[in-house]
N, C-alpha and C positions, 0 to 999 in steps of 0.2 A: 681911486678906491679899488681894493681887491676885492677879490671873490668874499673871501673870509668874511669880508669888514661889510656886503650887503645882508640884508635881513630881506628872508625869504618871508612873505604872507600871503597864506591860502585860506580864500575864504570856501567854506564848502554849508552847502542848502539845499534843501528842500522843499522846492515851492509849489504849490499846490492848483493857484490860480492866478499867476504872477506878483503881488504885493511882497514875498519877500524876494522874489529874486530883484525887485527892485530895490527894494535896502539889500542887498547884499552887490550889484552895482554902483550901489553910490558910495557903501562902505570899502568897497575895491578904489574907486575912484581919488577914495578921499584916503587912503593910504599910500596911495603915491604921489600923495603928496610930499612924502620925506622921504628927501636924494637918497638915493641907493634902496629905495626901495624896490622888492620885484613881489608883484605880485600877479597871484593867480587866482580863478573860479573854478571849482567844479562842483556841477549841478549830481544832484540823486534823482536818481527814478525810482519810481513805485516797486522795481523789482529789487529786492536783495540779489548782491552782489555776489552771491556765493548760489543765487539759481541759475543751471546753468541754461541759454540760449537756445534754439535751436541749433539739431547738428556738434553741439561742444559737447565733449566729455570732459572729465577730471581734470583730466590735464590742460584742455584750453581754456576750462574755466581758472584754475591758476595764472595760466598765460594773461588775463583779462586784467585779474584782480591785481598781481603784482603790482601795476605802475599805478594805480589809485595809492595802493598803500606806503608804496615810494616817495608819492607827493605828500604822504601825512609826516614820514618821516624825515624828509629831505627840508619842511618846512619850519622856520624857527618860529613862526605866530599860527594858529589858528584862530579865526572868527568862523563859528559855525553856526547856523538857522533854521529853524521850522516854523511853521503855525504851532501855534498853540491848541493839542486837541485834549479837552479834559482837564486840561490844568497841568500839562506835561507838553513835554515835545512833542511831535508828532514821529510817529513810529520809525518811517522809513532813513530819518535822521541815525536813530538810537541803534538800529538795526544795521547800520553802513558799521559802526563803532565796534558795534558787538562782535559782526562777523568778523572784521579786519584786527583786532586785534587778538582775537584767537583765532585764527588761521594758522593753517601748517606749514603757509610759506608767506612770509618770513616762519623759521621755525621760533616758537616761544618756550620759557621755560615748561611751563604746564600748560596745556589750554584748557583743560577742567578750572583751572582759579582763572576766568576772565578778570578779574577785580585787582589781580597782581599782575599788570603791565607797564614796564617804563619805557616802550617804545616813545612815547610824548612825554617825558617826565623833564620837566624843566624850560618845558617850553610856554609860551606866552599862550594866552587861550580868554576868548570873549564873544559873547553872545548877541544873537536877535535874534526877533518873533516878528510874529501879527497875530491877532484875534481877530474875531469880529466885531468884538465890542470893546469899547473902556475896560470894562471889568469882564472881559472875558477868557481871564486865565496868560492874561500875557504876562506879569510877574511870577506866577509859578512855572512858567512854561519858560524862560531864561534862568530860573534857579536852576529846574531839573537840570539846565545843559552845564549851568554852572556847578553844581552838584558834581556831575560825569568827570570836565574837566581839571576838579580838584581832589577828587579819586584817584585821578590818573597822575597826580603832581606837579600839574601846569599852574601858572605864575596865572593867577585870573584877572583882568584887567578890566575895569568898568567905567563908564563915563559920568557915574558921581551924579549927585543931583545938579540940574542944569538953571542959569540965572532967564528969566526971574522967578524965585520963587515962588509959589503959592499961587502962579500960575503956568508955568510949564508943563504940560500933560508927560512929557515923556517919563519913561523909568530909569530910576540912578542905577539901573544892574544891564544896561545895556539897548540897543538899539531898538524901539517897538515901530509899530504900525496898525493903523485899527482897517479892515477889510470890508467892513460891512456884514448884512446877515448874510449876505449871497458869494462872498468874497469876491465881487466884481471891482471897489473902490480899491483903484491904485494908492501907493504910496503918494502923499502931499508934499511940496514943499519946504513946509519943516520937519518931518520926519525924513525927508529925505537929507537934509542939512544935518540931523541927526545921526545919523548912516555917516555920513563922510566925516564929521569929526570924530565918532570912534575908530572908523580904519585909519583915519591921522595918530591917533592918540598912540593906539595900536603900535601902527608901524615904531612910531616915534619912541616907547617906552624897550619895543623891543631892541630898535636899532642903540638904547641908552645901555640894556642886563648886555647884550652881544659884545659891544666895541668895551664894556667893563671886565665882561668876564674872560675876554683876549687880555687885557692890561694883568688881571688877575692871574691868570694859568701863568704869564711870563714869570710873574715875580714869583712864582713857589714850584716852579718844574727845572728839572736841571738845565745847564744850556744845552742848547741844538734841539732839544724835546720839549716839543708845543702840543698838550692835551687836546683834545676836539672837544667841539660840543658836544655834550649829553656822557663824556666818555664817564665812567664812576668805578672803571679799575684801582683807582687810589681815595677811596675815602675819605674825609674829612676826619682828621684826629682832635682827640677831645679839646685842645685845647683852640681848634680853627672855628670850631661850632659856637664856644663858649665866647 
């Protein structure tokens, strides 16, 4: 298998009191489960990415940031996580997003329109949470990310309502976890189970759009010239959309 042909998955979280970073281990886990896959973690901290450290200036705060936002681009899936605060993501998440894709390095077309970014546009992209409770905001708090991601033009990928019905606690929009009021309760065994078959699915649907859309770019690019992923120098003409 070449390079081309694996499917990069990065999952990236924000966890607060461990419970997601534990769905987001098992969601890694359970994406490699499909050959050629490679996958990665990166954790957020509480500080935005764009304050700079002690001792950095401008410059070494770019120095930092660069390879974070290397790994959003160089990735063909993301699965990204927070708690659920309010009924939304939880900040530090929304905040890594905001800042890195209007940054001045990578240079973007505008970074006044945050909202016009195709740095991720055509990539795979899927969600998890925890709240405290059952109905503590963890289905609105995977919309908001699912929201973000289909903003951005990413292919959103969900794990569907789960068998058996009418009794499966988890959410069709992606991987949950309940934390308790204290957020001390780890993730359980079947949310953890839940966590690994979406980073399968994941992997799996993206390793399906990659190895398709290589078969694709062949058959409508000249010979010796093989398009890259995400390249959109040649648009689709009326009659390829239709």
């Amino acid at each position: 298998m070449t390079q081309h042909e694996r499917c990069r998955v990065l999952v990236v979280y924000y966890s607060r009191f461990g419970v997601v970073k534990d769905l987001a281990e098992a969601i890694a886990e359970g994406a490699q489960r499909e050959p050629g896959a490679e996958v990665q973690l990166l954790e957020l901290g509480e500080t935005p990415i764009d304050t700079p450290q002690p001792g950095e200036d401008a410059q070494a705060v770019a120095l930092r940031r660069a390879p974070l936002l290397n790994q959003l681009t160089a990735a063909d899936a993301l699965v990204i996580g927070a708690p659920s605060y309010f009924g939304s993501m939880a900040s530090p998440l929304k905040r890594f997003f905001e800042d890195g894709l209007t940054a001045d390095n990578p240079p973007q077309h505008d970074r006044s329109r945050p909202w016009y970014a195709e740095a991720l546009r055509d990539k795979v992209g899927a969600a998890f949470t925890a709240s405290a409770t059952p109905h503590g905001g963890n289905e609105q708090g995977l919309h908001s990310m699912l929201t973000m991601l289909m903003h951005l033009g990413m292919i959103v990928v969900t794990p569907g309502q789960a068998a058996p019905l009418l009794v499966n606690e988890a959410a069709p929009y992606g991987a949950t976890a309940i934390a308790g009021a204290e957020g001390k309760r780890l993730a359980q065994p079947p949310e953890l189970a839940a966590g690994r078959n979406l980073g399968e699915r994941v992997a799996r649907v993206t390793a399906w759009l990659k190895r398709g859309r290589m078969d694709w770019e062949q058959q409508r690019t000249p010979a010796g010239l093989v398009r890259q992923p995400g390249d959109r120098s040649h648009p689709l003409r009326d009659e390829e959309i239709g």
